[in-house]
C-alpha positions as CSV (number, residue, x, y, z in Angstrom):
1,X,0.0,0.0,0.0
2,X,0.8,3.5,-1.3
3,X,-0.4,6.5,0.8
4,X,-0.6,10.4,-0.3
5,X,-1.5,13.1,1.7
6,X,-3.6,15.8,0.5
7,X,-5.0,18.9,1.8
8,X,-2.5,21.1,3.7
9,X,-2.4,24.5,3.9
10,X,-2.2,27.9,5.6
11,X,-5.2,29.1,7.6
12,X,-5.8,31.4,10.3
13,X,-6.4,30.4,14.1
14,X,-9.9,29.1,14.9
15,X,-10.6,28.0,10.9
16,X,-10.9,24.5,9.7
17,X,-9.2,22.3,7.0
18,X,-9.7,18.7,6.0
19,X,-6.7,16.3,5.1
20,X,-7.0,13.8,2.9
21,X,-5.2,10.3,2.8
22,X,-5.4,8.2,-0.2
23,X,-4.5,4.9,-0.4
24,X,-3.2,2.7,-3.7
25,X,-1.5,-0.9,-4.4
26,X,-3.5,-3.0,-1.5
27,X,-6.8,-4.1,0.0
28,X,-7.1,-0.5,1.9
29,X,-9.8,-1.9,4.0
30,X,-7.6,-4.1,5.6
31,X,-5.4,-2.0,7.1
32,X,-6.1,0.6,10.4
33,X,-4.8,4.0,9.9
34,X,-3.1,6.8,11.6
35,X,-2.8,10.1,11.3
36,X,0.7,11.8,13.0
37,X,2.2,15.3,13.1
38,X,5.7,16.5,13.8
39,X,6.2,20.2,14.2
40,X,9.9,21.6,13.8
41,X,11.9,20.7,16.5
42,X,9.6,18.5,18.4
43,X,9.1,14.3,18.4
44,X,6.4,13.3,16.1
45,X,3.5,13.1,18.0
46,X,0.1,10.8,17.4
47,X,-3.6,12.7,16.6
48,X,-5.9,10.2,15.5
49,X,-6.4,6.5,14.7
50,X,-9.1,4.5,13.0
51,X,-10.2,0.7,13.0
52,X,-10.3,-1.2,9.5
53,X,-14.0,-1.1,10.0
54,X,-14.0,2.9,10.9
55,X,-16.2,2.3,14.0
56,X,-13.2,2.4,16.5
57,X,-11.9,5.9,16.8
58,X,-8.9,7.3,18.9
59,X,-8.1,11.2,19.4
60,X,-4.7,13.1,21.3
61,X,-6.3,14.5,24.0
62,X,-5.0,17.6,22.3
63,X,-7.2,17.3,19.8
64,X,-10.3,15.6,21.0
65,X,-13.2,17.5,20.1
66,X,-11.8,19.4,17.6
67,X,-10.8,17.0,14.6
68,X,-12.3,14.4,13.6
69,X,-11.2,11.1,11.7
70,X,-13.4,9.4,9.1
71,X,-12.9,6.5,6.4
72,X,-14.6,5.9,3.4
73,X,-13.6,2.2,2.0
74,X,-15.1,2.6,-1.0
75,X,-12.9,5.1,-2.1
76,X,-9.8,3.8,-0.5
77,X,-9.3,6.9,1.6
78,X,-9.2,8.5,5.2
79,X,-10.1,12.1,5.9
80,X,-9.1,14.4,9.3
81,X,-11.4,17.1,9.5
82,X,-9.7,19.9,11.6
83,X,-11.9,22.5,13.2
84,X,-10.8,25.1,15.5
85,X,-7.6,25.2,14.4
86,X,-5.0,26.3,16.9
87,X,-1.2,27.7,16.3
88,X,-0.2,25.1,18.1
89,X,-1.6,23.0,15.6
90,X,1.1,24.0,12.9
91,X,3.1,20.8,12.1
92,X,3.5,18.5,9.0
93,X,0.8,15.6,9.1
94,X,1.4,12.3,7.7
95,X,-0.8,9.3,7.5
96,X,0.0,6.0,8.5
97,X,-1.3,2.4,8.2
98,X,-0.7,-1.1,10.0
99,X,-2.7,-4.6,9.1
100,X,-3.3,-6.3,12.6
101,X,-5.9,-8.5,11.5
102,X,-8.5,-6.6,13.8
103,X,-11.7,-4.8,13.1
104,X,-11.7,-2.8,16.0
105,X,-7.9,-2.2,17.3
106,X,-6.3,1.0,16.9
107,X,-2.8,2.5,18.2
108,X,-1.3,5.7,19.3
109,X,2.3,4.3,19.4
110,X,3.6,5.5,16.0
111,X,6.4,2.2,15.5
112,X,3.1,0.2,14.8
113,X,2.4,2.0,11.8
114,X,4.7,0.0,9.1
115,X,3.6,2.4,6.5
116,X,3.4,5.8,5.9
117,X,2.8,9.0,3.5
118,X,4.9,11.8,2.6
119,X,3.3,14.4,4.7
120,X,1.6,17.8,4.1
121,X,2.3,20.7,6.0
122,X,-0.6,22.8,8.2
123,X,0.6,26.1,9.0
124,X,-1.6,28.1,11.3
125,X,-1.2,31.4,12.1
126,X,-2.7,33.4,15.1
């Protein structure tokens, strides 16, 4: 499995963007996914998880409430909708995506994820 990153961008404190993660080469719905950010100088740091069958969520603490993480299988892709958008949430994202043979398991712990995308970079300005 390929995965591709889309949606980054620059916006303004308390507005909203949506990434995108698309998926190629594999049986997307087999895999749970991840979604990661690593702003300059710090450790990359998890957001948001997601069960193969999308009913199983996980959020940071630091983001709970404010993005949300969705699937759609048919299309072989994951979204994170970001609302409230804080400066603090200025950091390239990256998607991620690990087969456990589990409908419902999902992980924070990034050396799980055995793949992952290229990134794209959310800038937000106060």
């Amino acid at each position: 499995v390929t995965l591709v990153e889309s949606g980054g961008g620059s916006v303004q404190a308390g507005g909203s963007l949506r990434l995108s993660c698309s998926a190629s080469g594999g049986a997307f719905s087999g895999y749970s996914m991840g979604w990661f950010r690593q702003a300059p100088g710090k450790e990359r740091e998890f957001v948001a998880a997601i069960s193969q069958s999308g009913v199983d969520t996980q959020y940071a603490d630091s983001v709970k409430g404010r993005f949300t993480f969705s699937r759609d299988n048919a299309k072989n892709t994951v979204y994170l909708q970001m609302n409230s958008l804080k400066p603090e949430d200025t950091a390239n994202y990256y998607c991620a995506a690990a087969k456990w043979g589990s409908l419902s398991y999902t992980s924070p712990r990034f050396n799980e994820y055995g793949i992952w995308g290229q990134g794209t970079k959310v800038t937000v300005s106060s």
